[in-house]
GUDO-843882 format. One record per residue: residue in one letter; x, y, z of N, C-alpha, C in turn; residue number from 1. Coordinates in steps of 0.1 Angstrom, whole numbers, padded with zeros to 4 digits. Layout:
<res:A	nxx:X	nyy:Y	nzz:Z	caxx:X	cayy:Y	cazz:Z	cxx:X	cyy:Y	czz:Z	n:NUM>
...
//
This chain:
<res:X	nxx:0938	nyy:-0416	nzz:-0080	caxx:0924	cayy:-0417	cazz:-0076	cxx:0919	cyy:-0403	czz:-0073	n:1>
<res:X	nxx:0908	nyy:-0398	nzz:-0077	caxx:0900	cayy:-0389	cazz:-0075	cxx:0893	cyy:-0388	czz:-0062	n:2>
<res:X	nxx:0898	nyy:-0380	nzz:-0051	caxx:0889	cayy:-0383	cazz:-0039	cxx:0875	cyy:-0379	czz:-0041	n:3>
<res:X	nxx:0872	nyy:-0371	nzz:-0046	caxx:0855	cayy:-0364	cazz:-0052	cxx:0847	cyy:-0376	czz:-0060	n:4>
<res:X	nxx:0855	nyy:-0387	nzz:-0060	caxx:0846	cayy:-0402	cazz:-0071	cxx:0843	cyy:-0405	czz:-0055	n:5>
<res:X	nxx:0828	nyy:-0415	nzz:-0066	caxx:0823	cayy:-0421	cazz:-0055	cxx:0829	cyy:-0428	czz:-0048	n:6>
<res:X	nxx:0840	nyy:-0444	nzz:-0062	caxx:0856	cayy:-0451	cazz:-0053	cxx:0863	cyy:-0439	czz:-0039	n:7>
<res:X	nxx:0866	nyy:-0428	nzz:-0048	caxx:0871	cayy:-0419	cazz:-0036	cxx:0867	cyy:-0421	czz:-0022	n:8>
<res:X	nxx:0853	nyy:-0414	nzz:-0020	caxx:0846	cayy:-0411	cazz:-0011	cxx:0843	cyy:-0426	czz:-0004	n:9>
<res:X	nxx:0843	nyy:-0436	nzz:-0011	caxx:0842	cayy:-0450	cazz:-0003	cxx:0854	cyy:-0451	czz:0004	n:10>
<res:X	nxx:0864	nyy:-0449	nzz:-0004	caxx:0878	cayy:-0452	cazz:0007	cxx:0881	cyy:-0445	czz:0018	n:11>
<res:X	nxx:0876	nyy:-0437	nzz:0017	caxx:0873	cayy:-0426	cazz:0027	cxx:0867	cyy:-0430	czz:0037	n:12>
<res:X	nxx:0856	nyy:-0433	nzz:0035	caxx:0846	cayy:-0438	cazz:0043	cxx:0849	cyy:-0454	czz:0053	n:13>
<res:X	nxx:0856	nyy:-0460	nzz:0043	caxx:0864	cayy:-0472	cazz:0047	cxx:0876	cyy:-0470	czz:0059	n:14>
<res:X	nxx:0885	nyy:-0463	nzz:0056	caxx:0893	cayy:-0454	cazz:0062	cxx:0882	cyy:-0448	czz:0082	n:15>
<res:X	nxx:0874	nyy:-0442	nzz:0080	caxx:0867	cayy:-0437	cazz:0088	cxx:0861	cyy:-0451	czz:0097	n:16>
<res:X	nxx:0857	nyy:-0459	nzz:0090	caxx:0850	cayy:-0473	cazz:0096	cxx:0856	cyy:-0475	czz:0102	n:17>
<res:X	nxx:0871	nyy:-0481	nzz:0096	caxx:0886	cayy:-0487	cazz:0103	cxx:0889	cyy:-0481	czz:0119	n:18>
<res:X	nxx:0884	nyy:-0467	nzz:0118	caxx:0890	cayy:-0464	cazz:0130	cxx:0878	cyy:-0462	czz:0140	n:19>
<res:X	nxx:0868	nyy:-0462	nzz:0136	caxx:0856	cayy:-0464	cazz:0148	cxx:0853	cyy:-0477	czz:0150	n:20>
<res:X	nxx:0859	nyy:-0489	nzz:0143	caxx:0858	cayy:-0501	cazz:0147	cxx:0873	cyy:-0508	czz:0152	n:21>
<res:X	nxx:0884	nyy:-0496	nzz:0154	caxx:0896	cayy:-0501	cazz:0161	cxx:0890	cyy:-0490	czz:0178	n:22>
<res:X	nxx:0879	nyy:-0482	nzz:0176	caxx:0880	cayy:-0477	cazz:0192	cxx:0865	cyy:-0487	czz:0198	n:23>
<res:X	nxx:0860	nyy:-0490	nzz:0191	caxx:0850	cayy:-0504	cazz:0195	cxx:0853	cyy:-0516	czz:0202	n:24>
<res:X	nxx:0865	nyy:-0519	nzz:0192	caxx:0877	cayy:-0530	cazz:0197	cxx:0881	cyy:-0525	czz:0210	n:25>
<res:X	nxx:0888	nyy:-0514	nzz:0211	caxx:0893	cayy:-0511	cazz:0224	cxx:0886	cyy:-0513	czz:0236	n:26>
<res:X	nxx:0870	nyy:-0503	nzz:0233	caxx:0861	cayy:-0505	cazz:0245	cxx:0859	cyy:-0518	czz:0248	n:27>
<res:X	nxx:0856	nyy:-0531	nzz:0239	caxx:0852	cayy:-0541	cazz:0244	cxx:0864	cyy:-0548	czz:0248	n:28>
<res:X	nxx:0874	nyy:-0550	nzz:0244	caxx:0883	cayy:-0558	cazz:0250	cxx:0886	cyy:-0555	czz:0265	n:29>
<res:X	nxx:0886	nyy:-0537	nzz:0266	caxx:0885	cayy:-0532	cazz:0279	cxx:0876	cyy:-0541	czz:0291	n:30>
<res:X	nxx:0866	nyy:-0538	nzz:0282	caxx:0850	cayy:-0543	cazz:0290	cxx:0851	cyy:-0559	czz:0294	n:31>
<res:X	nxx:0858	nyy:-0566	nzz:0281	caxx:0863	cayy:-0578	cazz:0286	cxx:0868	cyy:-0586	czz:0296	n:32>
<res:X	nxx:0878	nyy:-0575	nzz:0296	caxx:0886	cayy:-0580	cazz:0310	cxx:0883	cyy:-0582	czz:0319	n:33>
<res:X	nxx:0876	nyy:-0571	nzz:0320	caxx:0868	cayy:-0566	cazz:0336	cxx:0859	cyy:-0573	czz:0337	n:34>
<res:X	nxx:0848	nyy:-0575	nzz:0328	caxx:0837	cayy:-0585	cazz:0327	cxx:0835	cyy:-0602	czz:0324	n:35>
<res:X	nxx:0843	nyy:-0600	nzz:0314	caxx:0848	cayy:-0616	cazz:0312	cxx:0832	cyy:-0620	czz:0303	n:36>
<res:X	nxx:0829	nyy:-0610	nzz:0300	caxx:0813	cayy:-0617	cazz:0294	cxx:0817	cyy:-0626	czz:0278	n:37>
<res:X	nxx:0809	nyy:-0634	nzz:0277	caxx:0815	cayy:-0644	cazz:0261	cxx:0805	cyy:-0632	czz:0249	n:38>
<res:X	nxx:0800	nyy:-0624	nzz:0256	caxx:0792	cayy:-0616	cazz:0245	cxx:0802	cyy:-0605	czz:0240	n:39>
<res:X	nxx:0809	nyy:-0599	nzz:0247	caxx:0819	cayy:-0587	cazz:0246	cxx:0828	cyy:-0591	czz:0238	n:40>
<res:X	nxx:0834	nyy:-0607	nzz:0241	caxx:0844	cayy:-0613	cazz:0234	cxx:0838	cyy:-0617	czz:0220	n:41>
<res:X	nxx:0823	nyy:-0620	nzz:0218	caxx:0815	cayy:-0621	cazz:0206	cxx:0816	cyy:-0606	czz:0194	n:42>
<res:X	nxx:0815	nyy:-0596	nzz:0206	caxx:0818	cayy:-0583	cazz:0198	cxx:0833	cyy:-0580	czz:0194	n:43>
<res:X	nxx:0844	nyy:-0586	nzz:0197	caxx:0859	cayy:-0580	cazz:0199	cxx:0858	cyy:-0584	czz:0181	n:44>
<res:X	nxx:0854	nyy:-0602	nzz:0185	caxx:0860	cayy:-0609	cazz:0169	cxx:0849	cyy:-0601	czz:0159	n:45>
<res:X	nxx:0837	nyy:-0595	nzz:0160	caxx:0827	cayy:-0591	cazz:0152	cxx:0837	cyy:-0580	czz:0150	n:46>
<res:X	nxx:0841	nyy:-0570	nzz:0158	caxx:0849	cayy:-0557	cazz:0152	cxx:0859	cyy:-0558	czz:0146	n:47>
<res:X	nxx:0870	nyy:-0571	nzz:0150	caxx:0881	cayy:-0574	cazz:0143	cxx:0879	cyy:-0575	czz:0127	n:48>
<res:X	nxx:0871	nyy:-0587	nzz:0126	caxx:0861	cayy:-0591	cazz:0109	cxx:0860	cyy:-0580	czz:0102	n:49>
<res:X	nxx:0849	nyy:-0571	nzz:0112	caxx:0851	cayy:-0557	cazz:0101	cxx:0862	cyy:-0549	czz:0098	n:50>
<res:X	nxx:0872	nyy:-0546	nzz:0109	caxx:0878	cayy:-0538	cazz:0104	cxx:0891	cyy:-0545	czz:0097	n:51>
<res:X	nxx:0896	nyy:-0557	nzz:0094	caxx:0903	cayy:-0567	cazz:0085	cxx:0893	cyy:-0564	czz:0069	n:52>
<res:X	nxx:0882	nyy:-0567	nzz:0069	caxx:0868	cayy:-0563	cazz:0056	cxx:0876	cyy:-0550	czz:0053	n:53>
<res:X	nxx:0874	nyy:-0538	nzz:0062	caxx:0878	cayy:-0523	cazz:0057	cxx:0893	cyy:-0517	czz:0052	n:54>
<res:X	nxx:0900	nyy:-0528	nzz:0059	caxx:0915	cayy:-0524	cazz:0055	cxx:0919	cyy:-0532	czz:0042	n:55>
<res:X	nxx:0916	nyy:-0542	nzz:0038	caxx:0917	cayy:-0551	cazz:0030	cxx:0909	cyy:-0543	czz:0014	n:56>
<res:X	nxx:0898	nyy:-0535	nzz:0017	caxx:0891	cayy:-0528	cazz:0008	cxx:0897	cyy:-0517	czz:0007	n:57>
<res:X	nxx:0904	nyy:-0513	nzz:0014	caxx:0910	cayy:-0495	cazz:0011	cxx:0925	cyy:-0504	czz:0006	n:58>
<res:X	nxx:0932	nyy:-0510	nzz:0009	caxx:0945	cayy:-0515	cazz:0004	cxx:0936	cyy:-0518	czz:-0012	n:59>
<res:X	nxx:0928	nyy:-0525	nzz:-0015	caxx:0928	cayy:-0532	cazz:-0026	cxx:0930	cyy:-0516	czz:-0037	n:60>
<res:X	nxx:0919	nyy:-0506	nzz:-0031	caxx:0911	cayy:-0496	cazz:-0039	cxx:0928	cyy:-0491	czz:-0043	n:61>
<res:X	nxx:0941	nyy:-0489	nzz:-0036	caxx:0943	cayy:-0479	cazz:-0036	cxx:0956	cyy:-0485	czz:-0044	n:62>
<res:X	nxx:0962	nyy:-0502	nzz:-0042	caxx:0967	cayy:-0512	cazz:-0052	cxx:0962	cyy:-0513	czz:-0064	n:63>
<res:X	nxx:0947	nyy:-0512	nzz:-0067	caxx:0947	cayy:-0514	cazz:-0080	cxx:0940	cyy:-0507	czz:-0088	n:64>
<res:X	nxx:0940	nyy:-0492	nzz:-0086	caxx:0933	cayy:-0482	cazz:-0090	cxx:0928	cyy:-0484	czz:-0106	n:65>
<res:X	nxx:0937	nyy:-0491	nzz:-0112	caxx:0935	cayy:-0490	cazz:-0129	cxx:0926	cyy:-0501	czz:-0132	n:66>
<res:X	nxx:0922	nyy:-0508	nzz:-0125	caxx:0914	cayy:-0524	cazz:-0129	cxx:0903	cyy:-0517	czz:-0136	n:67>
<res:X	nxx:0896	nyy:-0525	nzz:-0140	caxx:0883	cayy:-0526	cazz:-0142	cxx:0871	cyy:-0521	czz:-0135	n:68>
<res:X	nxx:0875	nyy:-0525	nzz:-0124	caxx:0867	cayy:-0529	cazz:-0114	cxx:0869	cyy:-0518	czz:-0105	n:69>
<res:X	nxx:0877	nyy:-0513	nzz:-0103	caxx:0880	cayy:-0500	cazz:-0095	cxx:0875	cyy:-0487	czz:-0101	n:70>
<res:X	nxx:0876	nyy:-0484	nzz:-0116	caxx:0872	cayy:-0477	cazz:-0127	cxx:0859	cyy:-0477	czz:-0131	n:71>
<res:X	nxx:0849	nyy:-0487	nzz:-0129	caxx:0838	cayy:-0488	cazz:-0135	cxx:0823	cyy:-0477	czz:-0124	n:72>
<res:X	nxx:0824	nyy:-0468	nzz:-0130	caxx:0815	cayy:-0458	cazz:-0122	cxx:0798	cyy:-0468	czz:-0113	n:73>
<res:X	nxx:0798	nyy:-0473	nzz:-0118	caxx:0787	cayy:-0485	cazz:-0116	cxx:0789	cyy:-0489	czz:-0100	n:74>
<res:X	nxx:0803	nyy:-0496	nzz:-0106	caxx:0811	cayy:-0501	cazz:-0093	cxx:0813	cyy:-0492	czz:-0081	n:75>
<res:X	nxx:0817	nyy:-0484	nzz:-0087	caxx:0819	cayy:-0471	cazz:-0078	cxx:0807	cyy:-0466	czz:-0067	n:76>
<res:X	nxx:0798	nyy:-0463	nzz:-0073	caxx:0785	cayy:-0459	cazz:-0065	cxx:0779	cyy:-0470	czz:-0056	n:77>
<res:X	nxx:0783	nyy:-0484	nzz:-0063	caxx:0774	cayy:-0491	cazz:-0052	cxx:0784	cyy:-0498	czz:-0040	n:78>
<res:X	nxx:0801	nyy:-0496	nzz:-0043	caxx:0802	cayy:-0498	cazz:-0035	cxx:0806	cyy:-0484	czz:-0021	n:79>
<res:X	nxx:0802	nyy:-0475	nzz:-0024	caxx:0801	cayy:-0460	cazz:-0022	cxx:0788	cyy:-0462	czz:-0009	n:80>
<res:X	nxx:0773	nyy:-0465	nzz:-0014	caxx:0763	cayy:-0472	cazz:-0013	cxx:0763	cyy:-0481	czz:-0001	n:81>
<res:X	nxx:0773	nyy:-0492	nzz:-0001	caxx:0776	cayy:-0502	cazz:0008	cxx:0784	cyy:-0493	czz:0020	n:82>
<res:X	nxx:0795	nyy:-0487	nzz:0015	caxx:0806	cayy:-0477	cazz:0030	cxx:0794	cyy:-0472	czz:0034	n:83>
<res:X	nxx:0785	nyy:-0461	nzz:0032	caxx:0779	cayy:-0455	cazz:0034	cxx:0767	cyy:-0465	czz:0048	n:84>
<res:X	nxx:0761	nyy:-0473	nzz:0044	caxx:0753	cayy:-0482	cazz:0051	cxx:0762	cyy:-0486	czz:0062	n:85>
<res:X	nxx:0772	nyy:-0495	nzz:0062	caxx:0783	cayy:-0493	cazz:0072	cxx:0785	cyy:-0485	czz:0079	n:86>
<res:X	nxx:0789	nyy:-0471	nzz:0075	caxx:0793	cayy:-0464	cazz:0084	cxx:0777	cyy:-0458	czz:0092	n:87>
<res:X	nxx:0767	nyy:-0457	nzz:0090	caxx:0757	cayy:-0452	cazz:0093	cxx:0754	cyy:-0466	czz:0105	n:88>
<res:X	nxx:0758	nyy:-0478	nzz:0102	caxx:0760	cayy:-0491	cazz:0114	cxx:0768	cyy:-0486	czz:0125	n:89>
<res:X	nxx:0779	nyy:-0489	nzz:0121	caxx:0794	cayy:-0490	cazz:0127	cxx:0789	cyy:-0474	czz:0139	n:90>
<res:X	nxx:0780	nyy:-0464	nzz:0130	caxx:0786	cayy:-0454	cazz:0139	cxx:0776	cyy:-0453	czz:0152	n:91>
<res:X	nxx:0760	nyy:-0461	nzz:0147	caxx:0752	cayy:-0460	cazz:0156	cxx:0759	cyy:-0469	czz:0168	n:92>
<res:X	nxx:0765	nyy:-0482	nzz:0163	caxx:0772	cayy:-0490	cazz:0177	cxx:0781	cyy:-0481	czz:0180	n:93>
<res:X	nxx:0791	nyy:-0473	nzz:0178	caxx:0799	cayy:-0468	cazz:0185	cxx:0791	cyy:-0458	czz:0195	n:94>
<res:X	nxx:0781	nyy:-0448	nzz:0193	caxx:0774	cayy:-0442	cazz:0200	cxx:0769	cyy:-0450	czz:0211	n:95>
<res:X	nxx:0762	nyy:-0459	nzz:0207	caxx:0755	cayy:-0468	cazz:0219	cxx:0765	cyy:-0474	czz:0228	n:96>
<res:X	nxx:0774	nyy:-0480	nzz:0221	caxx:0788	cayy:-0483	cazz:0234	cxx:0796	cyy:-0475	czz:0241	n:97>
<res:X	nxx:0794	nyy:-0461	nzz:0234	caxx:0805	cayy:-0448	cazz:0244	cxx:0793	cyy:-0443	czz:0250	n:98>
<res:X	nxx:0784	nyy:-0440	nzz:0250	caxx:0773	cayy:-0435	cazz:0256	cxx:0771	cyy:-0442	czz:0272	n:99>
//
């Protein structure tokens, strides 16, 4: 895999997600405990979801580099496109909850 492809730079970015939505996890389970709120616990499973989505997509990219589907520059940019929107998500909640 070419890190400089847009596949590249998605897994990358996928990679980056994973770990701002495993220190999200952290804060809220934290916050959990202490608070017991059903909304925090609404966030823990919402970060879990994603970051199972991000690991499952960087495992796929990096298992089946030769497909079709992993190769097809099309594919590449849009799902390049999609990390990118995510991470511009994922990063504004991580600000708002360490803040």
């Amino acid at each position: 895999m070419n890190p400089a492809s847009p596949t590249g730079i998605a897994v990358l970015i996928g990679i980056v997600n994973s770990a701002l939505l495993a220190v999200l996890a952290t804060v809220w389970i934290r916050n959990y405990r202490e608070f017991g709120s059903t909304l925090l616990l609404g966030l823990v499973g919402f970060s879990a979801v994603l970051l199972v989505e991000n690991l499952v997509s960087v495992a796929f990219f990096f298992a089946n580099m030769r497909t079709l589907y992993a190769m097809d520059p099309l594919v590449g940019r849009v799902v390049l496109a999609m990390s990118v929107l995510e991470l511009l998500a994922v990063s504004l909640l991580t600000y708002a909850t360490l803040k």
